[in-house]
N, CA, C and O atoms as a Tinker XYZ file with bonds, in Angstrom:
   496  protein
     1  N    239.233000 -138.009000   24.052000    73     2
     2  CA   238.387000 -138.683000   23.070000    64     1     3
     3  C    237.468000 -139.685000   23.768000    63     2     4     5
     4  O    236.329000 -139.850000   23.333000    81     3
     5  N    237.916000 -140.369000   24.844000    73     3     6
     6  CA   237.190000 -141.296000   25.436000    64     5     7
     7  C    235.685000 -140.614000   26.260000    63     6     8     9
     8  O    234.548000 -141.076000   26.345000    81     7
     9  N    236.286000 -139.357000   26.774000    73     7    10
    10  CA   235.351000 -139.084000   27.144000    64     9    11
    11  C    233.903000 -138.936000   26.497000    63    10    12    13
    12  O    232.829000 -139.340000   26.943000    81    11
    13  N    234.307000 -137.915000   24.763000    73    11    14
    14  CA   233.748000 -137.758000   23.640000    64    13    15
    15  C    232.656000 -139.174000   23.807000    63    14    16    17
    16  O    231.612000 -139.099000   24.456000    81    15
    17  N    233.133000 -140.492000   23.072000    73    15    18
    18  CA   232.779000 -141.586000   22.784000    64    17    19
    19  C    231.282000 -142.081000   23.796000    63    18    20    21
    20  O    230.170000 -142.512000   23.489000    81    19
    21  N    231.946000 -141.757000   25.080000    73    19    22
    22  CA   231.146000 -141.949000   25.930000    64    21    23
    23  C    229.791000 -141.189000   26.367000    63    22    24    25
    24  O    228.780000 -141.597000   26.940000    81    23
    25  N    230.122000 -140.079000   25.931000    73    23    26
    26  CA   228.892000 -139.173000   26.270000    64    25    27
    27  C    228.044000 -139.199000   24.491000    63    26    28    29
    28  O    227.000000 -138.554000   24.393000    81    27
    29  N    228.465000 -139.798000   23.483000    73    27    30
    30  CA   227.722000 -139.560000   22.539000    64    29    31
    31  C    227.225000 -141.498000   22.901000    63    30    32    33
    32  O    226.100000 -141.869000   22.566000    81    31
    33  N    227.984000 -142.268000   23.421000    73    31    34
    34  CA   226.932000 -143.558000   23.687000    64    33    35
    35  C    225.608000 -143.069000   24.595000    63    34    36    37
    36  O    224.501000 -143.578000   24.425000    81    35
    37  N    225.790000 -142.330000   25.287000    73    35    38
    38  CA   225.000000 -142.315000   26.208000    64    37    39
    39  C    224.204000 -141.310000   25.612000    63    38    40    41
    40  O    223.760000 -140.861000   26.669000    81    39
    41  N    223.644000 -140.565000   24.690000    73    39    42
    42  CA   223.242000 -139.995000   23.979000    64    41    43
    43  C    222.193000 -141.483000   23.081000    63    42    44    45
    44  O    220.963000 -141.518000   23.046000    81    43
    45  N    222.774000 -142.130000   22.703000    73    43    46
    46  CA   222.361000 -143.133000   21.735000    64    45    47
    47  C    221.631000 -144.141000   22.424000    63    46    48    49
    48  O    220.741000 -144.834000   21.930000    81    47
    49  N    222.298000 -144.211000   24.254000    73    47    50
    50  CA   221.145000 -144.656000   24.953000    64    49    51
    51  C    219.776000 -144.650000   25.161000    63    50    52    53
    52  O    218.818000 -145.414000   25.045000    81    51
    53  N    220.110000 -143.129000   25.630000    73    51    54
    54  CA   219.044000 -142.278000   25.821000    64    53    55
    55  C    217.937000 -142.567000   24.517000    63    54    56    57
    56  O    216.744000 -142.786000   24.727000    81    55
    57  N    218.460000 -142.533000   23.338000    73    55    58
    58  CA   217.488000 -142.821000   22.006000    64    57    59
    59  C    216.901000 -144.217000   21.951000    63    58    60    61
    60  O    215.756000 -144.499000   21.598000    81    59
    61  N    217.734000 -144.947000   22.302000    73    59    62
    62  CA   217.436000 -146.356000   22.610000    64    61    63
    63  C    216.076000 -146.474000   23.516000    63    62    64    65
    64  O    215.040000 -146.984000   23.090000    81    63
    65  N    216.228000 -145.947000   24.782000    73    63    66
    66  CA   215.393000 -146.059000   25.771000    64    65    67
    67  C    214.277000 -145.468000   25.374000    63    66    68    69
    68  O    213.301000 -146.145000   25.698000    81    67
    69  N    213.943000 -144.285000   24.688000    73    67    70
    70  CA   212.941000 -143.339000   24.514000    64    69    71
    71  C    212.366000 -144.364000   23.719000    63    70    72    73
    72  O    211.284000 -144.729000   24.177000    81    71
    73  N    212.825000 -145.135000   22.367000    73    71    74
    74  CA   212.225000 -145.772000   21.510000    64    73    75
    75  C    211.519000 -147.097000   21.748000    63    74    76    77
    76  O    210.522000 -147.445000   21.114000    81    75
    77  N    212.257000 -148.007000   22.961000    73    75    78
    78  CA   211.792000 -148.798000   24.135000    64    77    79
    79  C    210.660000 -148.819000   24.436000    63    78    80    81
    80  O    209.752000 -149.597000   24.141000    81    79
    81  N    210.727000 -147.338000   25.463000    73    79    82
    82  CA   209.096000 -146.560000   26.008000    64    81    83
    83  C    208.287000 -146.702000   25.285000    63    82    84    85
    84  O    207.381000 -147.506000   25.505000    81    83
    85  N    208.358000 -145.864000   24.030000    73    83    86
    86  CA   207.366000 -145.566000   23.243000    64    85    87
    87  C    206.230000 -146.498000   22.677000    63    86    88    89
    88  O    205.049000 -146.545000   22.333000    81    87
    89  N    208.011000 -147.575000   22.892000    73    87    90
    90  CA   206.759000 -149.112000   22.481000    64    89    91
    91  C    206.381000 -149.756000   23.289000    63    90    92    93
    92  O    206.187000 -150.913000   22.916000    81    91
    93  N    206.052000 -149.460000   24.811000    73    91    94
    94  CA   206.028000 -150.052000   25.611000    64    93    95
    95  C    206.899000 -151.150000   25.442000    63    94    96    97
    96  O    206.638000 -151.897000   24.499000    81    95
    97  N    207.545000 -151.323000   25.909000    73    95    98
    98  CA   208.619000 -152.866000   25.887000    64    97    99
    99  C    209.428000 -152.604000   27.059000    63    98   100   101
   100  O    209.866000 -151.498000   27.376000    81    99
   101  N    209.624000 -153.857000   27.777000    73    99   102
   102  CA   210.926000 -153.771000   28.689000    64   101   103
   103  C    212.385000 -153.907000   28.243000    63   102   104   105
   104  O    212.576000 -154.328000   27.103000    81   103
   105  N    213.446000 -153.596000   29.024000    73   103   106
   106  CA   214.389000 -154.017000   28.433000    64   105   107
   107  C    214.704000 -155.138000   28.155000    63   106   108   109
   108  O    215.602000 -155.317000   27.333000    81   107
   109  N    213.876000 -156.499000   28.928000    73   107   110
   110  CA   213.972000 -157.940000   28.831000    64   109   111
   111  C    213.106000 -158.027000   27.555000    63   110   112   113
   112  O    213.519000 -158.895000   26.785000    81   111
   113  N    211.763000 -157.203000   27.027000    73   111   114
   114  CA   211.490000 -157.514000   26.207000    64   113   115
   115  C    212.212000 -157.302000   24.957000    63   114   116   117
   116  O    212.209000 -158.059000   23.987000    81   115
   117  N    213.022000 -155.850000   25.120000    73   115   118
   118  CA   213.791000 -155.393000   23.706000    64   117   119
   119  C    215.337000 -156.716000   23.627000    63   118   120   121
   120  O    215.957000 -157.105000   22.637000    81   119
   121  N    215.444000 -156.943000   24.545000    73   119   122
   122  CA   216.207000 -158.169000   24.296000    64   121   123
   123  C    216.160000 -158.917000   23.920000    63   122   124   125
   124  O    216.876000 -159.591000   23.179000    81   123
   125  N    214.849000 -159.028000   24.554000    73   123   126
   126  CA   214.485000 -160.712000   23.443000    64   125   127
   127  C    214.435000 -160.801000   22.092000    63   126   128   129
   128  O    214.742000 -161.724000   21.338000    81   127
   129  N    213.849000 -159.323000   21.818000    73   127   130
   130  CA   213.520000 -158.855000   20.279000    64   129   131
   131  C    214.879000 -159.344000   19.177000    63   130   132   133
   132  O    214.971000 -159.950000   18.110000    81   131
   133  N    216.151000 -158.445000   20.496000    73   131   134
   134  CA   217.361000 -158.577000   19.538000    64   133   135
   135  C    218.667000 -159.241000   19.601000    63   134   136   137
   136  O    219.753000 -159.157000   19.028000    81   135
   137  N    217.798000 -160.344000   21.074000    73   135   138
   138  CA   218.685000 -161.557000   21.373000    64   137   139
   139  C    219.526000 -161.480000   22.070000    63   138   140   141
   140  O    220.502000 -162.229000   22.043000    81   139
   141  N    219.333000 -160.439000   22.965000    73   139   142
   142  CA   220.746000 -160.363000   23.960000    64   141   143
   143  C    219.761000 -159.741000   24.957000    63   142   144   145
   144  O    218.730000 -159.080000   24.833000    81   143
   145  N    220.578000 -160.272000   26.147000    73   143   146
   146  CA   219.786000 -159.803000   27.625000    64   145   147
   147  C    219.447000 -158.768000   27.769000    63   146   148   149
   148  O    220.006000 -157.911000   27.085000    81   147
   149  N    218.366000 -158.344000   28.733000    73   147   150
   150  CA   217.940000 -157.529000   29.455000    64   149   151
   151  C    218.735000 -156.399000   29.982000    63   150   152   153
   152  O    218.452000 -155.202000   29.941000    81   151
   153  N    220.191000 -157.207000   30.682000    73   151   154
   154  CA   220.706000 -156.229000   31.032000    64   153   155
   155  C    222.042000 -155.804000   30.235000    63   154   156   157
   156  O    222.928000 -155.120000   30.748000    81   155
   157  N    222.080000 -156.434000   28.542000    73   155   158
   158  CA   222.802000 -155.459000   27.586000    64   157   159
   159  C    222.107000 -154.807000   27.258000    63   158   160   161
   160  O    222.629000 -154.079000   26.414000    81   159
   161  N    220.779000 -154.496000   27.465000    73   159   162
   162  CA   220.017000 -153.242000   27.026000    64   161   163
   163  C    219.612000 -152.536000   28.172000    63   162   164   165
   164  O    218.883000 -151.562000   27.983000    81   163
   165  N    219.981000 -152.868000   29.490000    73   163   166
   166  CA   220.507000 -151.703000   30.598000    64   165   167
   167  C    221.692000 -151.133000   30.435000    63   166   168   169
   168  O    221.869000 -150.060000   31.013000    81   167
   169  N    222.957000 -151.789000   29.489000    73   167   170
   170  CA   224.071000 -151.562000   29.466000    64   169   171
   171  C    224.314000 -150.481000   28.430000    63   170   172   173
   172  O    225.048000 -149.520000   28.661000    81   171
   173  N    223.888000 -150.604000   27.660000    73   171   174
   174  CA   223.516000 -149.444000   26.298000    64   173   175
   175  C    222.699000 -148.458000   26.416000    63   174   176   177
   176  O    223.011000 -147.368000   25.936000    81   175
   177  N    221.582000 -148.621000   27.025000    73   175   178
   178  CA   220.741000 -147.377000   27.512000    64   177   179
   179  C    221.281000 -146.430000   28.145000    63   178   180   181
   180  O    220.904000 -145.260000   28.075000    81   179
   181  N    222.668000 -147.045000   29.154000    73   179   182
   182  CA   223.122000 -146.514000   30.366000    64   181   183
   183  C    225.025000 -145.362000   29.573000    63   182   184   185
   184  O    225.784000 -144.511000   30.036000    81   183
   185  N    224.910000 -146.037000   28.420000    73   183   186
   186  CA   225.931000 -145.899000   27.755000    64   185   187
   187  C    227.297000 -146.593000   27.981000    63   186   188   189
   188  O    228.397000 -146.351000   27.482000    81   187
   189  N    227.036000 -147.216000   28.580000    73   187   190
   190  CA   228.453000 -148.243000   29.035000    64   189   191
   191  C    228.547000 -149.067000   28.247000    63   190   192   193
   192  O    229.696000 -149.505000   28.287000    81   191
   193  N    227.725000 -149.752000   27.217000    73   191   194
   194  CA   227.804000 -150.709000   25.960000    64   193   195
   195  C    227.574000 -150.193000   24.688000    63   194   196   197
   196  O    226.425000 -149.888000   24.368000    81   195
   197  N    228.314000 -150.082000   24.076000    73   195   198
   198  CA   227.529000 -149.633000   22.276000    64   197   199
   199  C    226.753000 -150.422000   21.318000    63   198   200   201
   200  O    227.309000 -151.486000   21.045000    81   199
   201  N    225.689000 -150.232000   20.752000    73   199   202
   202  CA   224.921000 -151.065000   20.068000    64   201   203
   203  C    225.683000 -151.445000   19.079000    63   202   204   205
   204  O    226.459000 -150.656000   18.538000    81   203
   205  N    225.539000 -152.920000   18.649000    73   203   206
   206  CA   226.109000 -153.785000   17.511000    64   205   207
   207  C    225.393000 -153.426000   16.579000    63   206   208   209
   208  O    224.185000 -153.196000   16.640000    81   207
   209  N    226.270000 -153.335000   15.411000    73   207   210
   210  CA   225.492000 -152.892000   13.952000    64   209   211
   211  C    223.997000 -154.204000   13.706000    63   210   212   213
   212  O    223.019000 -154.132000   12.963000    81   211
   213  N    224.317000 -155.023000   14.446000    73   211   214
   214  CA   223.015000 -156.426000   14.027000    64   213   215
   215  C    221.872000 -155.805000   14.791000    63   214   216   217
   216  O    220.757000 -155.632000   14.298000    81   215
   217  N    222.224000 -155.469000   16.068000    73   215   218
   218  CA   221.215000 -155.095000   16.969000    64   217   219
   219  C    220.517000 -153.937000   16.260000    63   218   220   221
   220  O    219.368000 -154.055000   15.834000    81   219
   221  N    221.183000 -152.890000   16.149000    73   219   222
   222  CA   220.889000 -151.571000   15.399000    64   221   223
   223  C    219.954000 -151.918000   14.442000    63   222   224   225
   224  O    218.806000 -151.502000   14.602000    81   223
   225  N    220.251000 -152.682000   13.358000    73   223   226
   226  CA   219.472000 -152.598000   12.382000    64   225   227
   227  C    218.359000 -153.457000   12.870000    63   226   228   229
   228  O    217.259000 -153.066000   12.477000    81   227
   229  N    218.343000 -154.528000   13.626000    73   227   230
   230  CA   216.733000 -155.306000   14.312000    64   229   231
   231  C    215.829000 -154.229000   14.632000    63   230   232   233
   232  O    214.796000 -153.885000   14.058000    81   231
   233  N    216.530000 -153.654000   15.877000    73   231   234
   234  CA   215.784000 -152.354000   16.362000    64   233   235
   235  C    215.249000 -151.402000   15.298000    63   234   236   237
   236  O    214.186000 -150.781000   15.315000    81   235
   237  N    215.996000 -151.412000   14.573000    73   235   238
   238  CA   215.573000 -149.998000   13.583000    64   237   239
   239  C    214.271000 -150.962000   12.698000    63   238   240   241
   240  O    213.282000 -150.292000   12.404000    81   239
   241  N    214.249000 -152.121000   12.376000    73   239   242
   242  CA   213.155000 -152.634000   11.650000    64   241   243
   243  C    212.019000 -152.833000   12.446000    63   242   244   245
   244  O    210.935000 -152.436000   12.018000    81   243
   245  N    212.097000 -153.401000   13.571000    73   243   246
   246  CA   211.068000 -154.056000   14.340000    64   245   247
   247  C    210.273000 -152.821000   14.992000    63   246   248   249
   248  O    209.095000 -152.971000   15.315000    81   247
   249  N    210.811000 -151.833000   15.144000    73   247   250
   250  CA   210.576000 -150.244000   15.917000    64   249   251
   251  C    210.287000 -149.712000   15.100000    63   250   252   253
   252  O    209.395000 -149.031000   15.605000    81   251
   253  N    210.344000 -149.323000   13.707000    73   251   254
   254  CA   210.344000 -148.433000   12.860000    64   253   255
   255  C    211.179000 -147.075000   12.735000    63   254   256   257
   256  O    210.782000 -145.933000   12.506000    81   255
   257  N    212.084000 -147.423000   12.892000    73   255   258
   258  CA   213.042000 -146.042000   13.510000    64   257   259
   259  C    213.785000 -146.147000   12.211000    63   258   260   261
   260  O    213.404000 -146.969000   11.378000    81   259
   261  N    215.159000 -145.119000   11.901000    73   259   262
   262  CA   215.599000 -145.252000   11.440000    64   261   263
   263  C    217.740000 -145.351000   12.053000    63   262   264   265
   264  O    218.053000 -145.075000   13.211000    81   263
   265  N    218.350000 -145.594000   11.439000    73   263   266
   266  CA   219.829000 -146.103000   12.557000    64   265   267
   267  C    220.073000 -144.485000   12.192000    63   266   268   269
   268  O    220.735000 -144.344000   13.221000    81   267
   269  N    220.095000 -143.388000   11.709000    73   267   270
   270  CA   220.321000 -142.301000   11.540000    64   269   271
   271  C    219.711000 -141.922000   12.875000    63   270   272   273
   272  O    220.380000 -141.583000   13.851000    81   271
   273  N    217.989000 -142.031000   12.834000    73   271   274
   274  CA   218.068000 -141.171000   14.247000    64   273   275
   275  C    218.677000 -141.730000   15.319000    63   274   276   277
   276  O    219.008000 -140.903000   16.169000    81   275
   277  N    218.978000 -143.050000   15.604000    73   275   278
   278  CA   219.851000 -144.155000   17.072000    64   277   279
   279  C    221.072000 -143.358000   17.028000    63   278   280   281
   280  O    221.536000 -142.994000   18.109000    81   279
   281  N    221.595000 -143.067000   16.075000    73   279   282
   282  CA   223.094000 -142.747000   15.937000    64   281   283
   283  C    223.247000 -141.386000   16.377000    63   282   284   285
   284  O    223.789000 -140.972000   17.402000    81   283
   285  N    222.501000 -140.542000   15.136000    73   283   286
   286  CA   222.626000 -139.270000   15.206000    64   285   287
   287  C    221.944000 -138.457000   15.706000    63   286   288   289
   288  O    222.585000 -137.472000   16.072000    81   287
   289  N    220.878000 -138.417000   15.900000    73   287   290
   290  CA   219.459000 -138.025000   16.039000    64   289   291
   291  C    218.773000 -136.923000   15.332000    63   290   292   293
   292  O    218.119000 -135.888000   15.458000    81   291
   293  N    219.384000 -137.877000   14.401000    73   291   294
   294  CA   218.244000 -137.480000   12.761000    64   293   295
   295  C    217.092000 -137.398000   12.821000    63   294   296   297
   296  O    216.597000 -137.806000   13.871000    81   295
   297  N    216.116000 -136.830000   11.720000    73   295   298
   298  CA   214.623000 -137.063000   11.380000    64   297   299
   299  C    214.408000 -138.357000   10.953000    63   298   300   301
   300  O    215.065000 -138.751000    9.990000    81   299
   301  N    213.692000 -139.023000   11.432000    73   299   302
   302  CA   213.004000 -140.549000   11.018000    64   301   303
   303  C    212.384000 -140.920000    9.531000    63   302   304   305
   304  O    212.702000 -141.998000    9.028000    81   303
   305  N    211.751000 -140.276000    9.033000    73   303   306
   306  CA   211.350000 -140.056000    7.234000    64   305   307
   307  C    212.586000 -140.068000    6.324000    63   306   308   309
   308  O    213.362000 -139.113000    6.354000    81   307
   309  N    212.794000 -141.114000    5.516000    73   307   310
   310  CA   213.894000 -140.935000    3.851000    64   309   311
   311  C    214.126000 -139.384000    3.670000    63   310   312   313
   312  O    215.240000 -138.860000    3.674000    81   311
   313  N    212.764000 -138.628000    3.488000    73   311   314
   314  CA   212.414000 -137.444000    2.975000    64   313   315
   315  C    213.184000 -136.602000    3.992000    63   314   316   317
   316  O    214.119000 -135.860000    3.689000    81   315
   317  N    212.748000 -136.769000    5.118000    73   315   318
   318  CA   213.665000 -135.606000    6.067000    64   317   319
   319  C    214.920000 -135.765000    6.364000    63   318   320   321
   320  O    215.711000 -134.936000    6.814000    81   319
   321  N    215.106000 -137.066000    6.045000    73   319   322
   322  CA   217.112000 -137.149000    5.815000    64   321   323
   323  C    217.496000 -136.277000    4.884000    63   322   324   325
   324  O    218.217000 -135.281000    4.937000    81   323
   325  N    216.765000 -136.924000    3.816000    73   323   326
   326  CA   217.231000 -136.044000    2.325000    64   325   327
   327  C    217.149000 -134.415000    2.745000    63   326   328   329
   328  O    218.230000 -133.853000    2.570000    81   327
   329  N    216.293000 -133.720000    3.160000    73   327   330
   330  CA   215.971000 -132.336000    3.632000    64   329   331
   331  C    217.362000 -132.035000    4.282000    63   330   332   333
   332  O    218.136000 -131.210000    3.796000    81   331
   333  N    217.675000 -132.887000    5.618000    73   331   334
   334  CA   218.810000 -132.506000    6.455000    64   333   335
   335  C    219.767000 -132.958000    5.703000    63   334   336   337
   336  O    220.347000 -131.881000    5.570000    81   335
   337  N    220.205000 -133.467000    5.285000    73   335   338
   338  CA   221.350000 -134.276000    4.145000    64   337   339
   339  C    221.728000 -132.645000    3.361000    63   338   340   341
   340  O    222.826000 -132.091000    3.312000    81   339
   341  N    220.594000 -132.231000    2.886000    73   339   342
   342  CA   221.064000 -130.973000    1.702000    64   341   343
   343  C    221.555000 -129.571000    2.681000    63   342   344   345
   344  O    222.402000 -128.796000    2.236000    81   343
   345  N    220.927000 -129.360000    4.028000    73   343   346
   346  CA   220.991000 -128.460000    4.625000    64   345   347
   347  C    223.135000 -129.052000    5.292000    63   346   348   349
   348  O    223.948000 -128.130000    5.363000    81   347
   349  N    223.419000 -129.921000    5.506000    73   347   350
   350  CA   224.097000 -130.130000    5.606000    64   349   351
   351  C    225.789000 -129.131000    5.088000    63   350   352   353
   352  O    225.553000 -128.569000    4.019000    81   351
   353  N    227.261000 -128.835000    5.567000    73   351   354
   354  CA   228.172000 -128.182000    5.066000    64   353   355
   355  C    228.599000 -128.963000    4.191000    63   354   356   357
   356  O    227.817000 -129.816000    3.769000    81   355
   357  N    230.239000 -128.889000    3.558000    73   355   358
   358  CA   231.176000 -129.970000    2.438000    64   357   359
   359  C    231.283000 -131.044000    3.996000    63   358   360   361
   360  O    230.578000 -131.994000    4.340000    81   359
   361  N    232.347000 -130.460000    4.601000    73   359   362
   362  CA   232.661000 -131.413000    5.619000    64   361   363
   363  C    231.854000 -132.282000    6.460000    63   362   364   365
   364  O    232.197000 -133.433000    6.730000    81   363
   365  N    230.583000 -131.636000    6.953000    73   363   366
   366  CA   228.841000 -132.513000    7.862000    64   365   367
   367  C    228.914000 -133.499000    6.569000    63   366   368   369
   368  O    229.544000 -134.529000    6.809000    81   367
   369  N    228.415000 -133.399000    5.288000    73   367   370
   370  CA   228.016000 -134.389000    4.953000    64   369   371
   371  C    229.192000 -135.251000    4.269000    63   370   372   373
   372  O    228.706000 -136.237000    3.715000    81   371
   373  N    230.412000 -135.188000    4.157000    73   371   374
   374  CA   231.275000 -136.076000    4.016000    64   373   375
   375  C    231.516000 -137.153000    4.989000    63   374   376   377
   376  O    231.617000 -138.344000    4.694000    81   375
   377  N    231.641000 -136.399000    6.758000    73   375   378
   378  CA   231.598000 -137.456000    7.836000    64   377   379
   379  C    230.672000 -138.182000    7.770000    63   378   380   381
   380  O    230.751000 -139.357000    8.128000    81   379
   381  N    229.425000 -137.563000    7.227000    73   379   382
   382  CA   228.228000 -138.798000    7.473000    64   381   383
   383  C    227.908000 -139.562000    7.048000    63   382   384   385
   384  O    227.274000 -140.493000    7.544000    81   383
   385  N    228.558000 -139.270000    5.027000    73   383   386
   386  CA   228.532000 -140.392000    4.519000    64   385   387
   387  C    229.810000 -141.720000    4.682000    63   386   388   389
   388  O    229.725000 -142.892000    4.312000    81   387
   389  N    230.948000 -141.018000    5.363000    73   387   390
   390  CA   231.705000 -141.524000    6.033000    64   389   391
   391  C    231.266000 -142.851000    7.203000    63   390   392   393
   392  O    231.517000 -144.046000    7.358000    81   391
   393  N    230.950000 -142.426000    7.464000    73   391   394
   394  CA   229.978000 -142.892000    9.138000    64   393   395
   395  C    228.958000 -144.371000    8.471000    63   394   396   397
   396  O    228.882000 -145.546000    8.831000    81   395
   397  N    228.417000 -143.722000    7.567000    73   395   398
   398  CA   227.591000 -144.722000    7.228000    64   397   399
   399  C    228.076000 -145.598000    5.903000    63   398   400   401
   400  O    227.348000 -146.482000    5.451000    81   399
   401  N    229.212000 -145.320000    5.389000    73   399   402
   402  CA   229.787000 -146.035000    4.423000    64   401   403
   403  C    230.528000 -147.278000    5.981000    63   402   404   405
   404  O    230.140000 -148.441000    6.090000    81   403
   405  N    231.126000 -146.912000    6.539000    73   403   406
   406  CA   231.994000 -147.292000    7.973000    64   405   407
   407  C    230.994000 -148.601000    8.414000    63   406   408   409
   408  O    231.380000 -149.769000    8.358000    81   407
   409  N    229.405000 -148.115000    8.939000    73   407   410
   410  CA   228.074000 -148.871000    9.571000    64   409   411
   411  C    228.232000 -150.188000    8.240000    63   410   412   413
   412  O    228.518000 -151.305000    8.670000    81   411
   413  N    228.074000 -150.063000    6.894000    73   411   414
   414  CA   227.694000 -150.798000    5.809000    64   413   415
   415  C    228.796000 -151.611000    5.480000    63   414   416   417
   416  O    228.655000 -152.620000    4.789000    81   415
   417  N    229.978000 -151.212000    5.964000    73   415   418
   418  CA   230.980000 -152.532000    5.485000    64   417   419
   419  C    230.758000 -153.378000    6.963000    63   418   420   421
   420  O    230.675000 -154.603000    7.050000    81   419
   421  N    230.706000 -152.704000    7.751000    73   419   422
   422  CA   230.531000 -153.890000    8.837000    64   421   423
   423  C    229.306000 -154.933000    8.842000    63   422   424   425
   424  O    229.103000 -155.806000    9.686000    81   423
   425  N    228.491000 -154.619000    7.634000    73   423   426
   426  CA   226.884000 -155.562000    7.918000    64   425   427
   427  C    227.195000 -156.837000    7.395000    63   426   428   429
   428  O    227.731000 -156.631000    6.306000    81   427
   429  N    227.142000 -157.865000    7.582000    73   427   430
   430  CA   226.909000 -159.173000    6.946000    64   429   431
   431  C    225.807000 -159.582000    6.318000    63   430   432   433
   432  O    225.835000 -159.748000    5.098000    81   431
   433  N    224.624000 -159.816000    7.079000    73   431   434
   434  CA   223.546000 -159.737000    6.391000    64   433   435
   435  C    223.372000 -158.527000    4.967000    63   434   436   437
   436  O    223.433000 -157.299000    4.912000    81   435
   437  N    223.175000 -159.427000    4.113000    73   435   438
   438  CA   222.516000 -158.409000    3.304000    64   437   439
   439  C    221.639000 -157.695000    3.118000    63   438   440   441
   440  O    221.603000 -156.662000    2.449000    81   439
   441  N    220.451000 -158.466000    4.011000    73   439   442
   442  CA   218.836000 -157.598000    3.874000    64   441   443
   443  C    219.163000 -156.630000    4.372000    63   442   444   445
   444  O    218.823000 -155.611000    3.770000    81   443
   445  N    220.304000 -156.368000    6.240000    73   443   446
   446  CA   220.182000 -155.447000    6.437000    64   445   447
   447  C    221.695000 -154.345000    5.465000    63   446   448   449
   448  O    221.666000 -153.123000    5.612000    81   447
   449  N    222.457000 -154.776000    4.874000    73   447   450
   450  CA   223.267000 -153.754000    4.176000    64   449   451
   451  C    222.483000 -153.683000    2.775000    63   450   452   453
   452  O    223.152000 -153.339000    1.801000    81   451
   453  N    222.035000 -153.781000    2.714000    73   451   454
   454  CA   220.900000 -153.633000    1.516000    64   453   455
   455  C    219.769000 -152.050000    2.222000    63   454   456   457
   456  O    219.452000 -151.039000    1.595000    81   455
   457  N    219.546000 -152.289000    3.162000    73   455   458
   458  CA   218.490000 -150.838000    3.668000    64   457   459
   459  C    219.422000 -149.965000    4.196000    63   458   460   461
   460  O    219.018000 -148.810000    4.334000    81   459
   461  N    220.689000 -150.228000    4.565000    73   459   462
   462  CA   222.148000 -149.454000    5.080000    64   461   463
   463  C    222.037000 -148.440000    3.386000    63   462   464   465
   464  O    221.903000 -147.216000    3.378000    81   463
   465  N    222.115000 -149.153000    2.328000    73   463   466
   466  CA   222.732000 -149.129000    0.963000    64   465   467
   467  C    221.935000 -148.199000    0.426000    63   466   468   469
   468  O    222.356000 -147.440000   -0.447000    81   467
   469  N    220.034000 -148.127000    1.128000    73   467   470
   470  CA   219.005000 -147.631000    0.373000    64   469   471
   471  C    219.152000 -146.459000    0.916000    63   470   472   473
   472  O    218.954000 -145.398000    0.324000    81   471
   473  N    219.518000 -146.578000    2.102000    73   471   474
   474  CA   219.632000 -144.787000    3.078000    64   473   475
   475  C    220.761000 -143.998000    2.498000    63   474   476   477
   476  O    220.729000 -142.779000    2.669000    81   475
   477  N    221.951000 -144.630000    1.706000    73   475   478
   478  CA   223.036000 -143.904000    1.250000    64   477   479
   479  C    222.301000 -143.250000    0.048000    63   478   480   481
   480  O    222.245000 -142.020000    0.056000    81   479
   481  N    221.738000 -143.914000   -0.969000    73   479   482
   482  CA   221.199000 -143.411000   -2.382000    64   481   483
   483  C    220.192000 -142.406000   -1.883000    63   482   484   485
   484  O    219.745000 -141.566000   -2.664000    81   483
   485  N    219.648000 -142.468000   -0.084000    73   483   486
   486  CA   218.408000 -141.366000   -0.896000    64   485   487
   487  C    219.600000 -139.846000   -0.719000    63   486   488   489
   488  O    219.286000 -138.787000   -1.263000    81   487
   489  N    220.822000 -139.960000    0.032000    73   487   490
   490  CA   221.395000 -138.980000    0.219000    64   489   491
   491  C    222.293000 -138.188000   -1.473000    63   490   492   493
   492  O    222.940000 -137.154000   -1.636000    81   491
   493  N    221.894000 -139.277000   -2.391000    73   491   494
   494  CA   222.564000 -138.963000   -3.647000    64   493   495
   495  C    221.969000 -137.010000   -4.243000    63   494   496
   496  O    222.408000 -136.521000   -5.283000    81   495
């Protein structure tokens, strides 16, 4: 299982970093963005750290991304969740609403379990 864990962080790195690039930003800059060093966002890119649900959701606002694609590597659009959401089996979309019921009790902030909350309804 550990191994599992590890190769899907580093998967989520990899998403991390691409989304980084895209915005031009360094990792000192995406840090600053989400308040933790430079090199916890060498550490997560690299997959040796997992992103904090706080971080996740900064990134996902300030980037425009969505924590579906960081996580999973979903389609970025409400609409193309909903699309992949329906294409989905019984069991795919039970884990996922699993997964993201799991992401939403851990939020404190409300603004961000409030857009956690809006991504569950568009899957209704």
């Amino acid at each position: 299982m550990r191994n599992k864990d590890h190769r899907n962080n580093k998967e989520i790195g990899k998403r991390i970093r691409s989304v980084r690039m895209m915005n031009n930003l360094t990792q000192d800059n995406l840090g600053d963005m989400l308040g933790i060093t430079g090199q916890a966002i060498q550490k997560m890119e690299a997959g040796e750290n997992m992103i904090t649900v706080n971080s996740l959701m900064i990134l996902c606002e300030k980037l425009d991304v969505t924590p579906d694609y960081i996580l999973f590597d979903k389609p970025k659009t409400e609409r193309d969740v909903e699309l992949s959401f329906e294409t989905l089996e019984g069991n795919q979309k039970l884990q996922l609403l699993f997964r993201l019921l799991l992401y939403v009790s851990k939020v404190e902030n409300e603004k961000y379990r409030n857009l956690l909350e809006s991504i569950i309804g568009t899957l209704d």
